[in-house]
Steps between C-alpha positions, in 0.01 A plus 500: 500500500706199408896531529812302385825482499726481208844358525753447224802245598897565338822623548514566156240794592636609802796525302345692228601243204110423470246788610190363570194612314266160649369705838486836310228334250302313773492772720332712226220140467457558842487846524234508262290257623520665831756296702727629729817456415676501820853469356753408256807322652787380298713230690794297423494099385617424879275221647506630857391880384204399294372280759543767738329739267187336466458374866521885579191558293312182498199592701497850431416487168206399269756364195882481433646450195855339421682587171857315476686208617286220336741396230763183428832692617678508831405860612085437450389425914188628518381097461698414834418762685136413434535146658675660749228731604259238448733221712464262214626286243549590145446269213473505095113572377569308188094486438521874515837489346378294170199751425850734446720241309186423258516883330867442352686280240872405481716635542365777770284190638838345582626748699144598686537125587849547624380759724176311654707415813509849619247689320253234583625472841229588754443534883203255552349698709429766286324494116654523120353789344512459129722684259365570164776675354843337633603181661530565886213395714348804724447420878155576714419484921292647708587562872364697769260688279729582203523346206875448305554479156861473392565553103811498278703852450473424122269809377299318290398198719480760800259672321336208342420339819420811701152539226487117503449478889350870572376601154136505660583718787666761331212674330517884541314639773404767392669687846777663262619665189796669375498785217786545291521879474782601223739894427350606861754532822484308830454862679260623238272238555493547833340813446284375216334198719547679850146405618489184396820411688380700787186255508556309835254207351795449230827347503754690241829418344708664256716326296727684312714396205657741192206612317234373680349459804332176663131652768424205684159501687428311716146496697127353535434407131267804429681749616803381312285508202371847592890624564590370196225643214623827684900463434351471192301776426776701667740444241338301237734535230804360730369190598532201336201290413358287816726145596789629229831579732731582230551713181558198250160360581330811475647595167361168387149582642552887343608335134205205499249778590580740227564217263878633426835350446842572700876499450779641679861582338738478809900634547646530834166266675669235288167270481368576830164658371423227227623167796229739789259489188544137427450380846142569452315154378301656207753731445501414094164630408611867538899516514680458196846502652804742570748595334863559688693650321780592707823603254461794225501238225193303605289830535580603238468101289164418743375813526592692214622775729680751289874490475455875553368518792690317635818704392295833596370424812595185608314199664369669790303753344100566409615444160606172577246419703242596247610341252563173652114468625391625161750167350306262764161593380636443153666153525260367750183638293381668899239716562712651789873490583767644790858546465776570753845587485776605757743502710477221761896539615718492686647635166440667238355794613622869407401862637221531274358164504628323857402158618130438581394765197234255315303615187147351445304481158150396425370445155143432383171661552572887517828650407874303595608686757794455774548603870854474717560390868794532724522171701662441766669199618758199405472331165244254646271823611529696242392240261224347732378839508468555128340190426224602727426850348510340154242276644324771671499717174364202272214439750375901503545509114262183506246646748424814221472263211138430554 
């Protein structure tokens, strides 16, 4: 097994003003492809610490991988510190540096030519590695065995150049897989998959998050194929569908599949559930939209809500609830819509209806009906954790449709 090391250079995310996301998604490339990943560092822009860092695991390492300190201001070092390493020279690649310039026009092209002098500034004893995306050069070596690529912290061009340079490596190997298992408890799957994690031949991990729960196995490629058609049968209507991680992408598997159309009419989530929908590329052949409608007025104008129910029971109610998933499949013309309404807090709550109290509606194919749940947590929790069960509750209704 291959391994590498993944570094990400800046104060700004030692300082938490950036967080870094570059390692995280290369990591999982390498993971998959079945790389060890010996480490993610994160290191400030100091010229003395990053050449310090890499002599301590040149040698000991198939691959490392730089993200930061390659751009035009004062704080990007990584450049220096490579000469440094390498006891060499730097100089401007201006034939690698031109192959940049010749993407843009004026007036960007004025200022990527303004900052050729440092961004095309290289130690000559080391490569440019193309950028496809931005306008600072990447760096390349080899010593002692391992091999040194040293990319921008820009996500994009990160990302860009880490497929550009490895794309070919990273196919999956087949030595892993991870089900997304959703409604089920970490300690209740423990009992549910006990053998299979007992299986010495397997590695396990359980990843768990509100809602649902991340099985990773890890093994000899058949036997993680074997563990996983098991997890399967176990609790086959909890999983979601093979290589789909996440409720929004399996509702749009669920809707395409039963050839049906989906809204959402949204209060206290705000626009969370329709923005997790539309992250999804493809997102528009099934989902119509959702509605937030977070004031009386608007559920009553967008929804047609009645004014007396409202009154009677207020907006945290089934009634409300009903009637506002009932209003989405109406406007939107949907096969299938979920409401929700609460209290997220701090305020607003009473005896009878505190903070976290939620009501859920779902409208189309059998009869509206509504459900509550108590949620605990701040403001940010409470409505994280609603958006998910709508979620959860749209992708079950989809499952019966067919």
């Amino acid at each position: 097994m291959k391994n590498v090391l993944l570094l990400a250079i800046g104060d700004e995310l030692l300082s938490g003003i950036r967080r870094d996301a570059n390692c995280a998604g290369a990591a999982w490339l390498f993971h998959n492809a079945d790389w060890k990943v010996e480490e993610i560092e994160i290191i400030p822009d100091e010229q003395n610490i990053i050449v310090e860092k890499l002599n301590s695991w040149i040698g000991k390492v198939d691959l490392i991988i730089t993200s930061g300190g390659l751009g035009p201001t004062h704080d990007d070092r990584t450049r220096y510190a490579i000469a440094e390493l390498l006891q060499c020279g730097l100089e401007v690649d201006n034939a690698a540096y031109d192959i940049i310039s010749a993407r843009y026009t004026d007036p960007i092209k004025h200022w990527i030519e303004y900052s050729r002098p440092m961004q095309g500034l290289m130690p000559v004893a080391a490569r440019s590695v193309h950028n496809p995306t931005g306008s600072a050069l990447g760096m390349f070596f080899e010593r002692d065995g391992t091999k040194v690529y040293c990319f921008p912290g820009v996500p994009t061009e990160y990302k860009s150049m880490v497929q550009q340079e490895f794309g070919n490596m990273l196919a999956p190997s087949g030595g892993w897989t991870s089900i997304a298992i959703v409604g089920i408890a970490e300690s209740a799957l423990k009992e549910h998959f006990g053998q299979i994690i007992d299986n010495k031949d397997l590695h396990i991990s359980i990843l768990p998050s509100f809602g649902i729960v991340e099985f990773v196995i890890r093994g000899e490629p058949e036997a993680v194929k074997q563990a996983e058609e098991r997890a399967r049968n176990i609790l086959p209507g909890d999983c979601l569908p093979h290589g789909i991680l996440n409720l929004p992408e399996a509702i749009l598997y669920e809707a395409e599949r039963a050839n049906k159309k989906i809204a959402f009419a949204e209060s206290c989530t705000g626009g969370l559930i329709g923005a997790a929908m539309t992250e999804i590329p493809g997102a528009s052949k099934v989902f119509l939209g959702s509605c937030v409608t977070y004031d009386n007025h608007s559920k009553q104008a967008l929804l047609g809500v009645n004014e007396d129910i409202l009154k009677d029971n207020g907006a945290v109610s089934p009634e409300c609830a009903a009637a506002m998933a009932e209003g989405a499949c109406g406007i939107y013309r949907a096969d299938y819509a979920v409401s929700v309404t609460g209290i997220a807090g701090p305020d607003g709550g009473t005896e009878s209806k505190p903070v976290g109290l939620v009501w859920f509606g779902v409208s189309g194919g059998r009869e509206t009906r509504t459900f509550p749940r108590t949620l605990n947590g701040n403001r940010i929790m409470i409505r994280e954790r609603a958006k998910t069960i709508a979620l959860e509750t749209m992708w079950r209704e989809l499952k019966e449709a067919y």
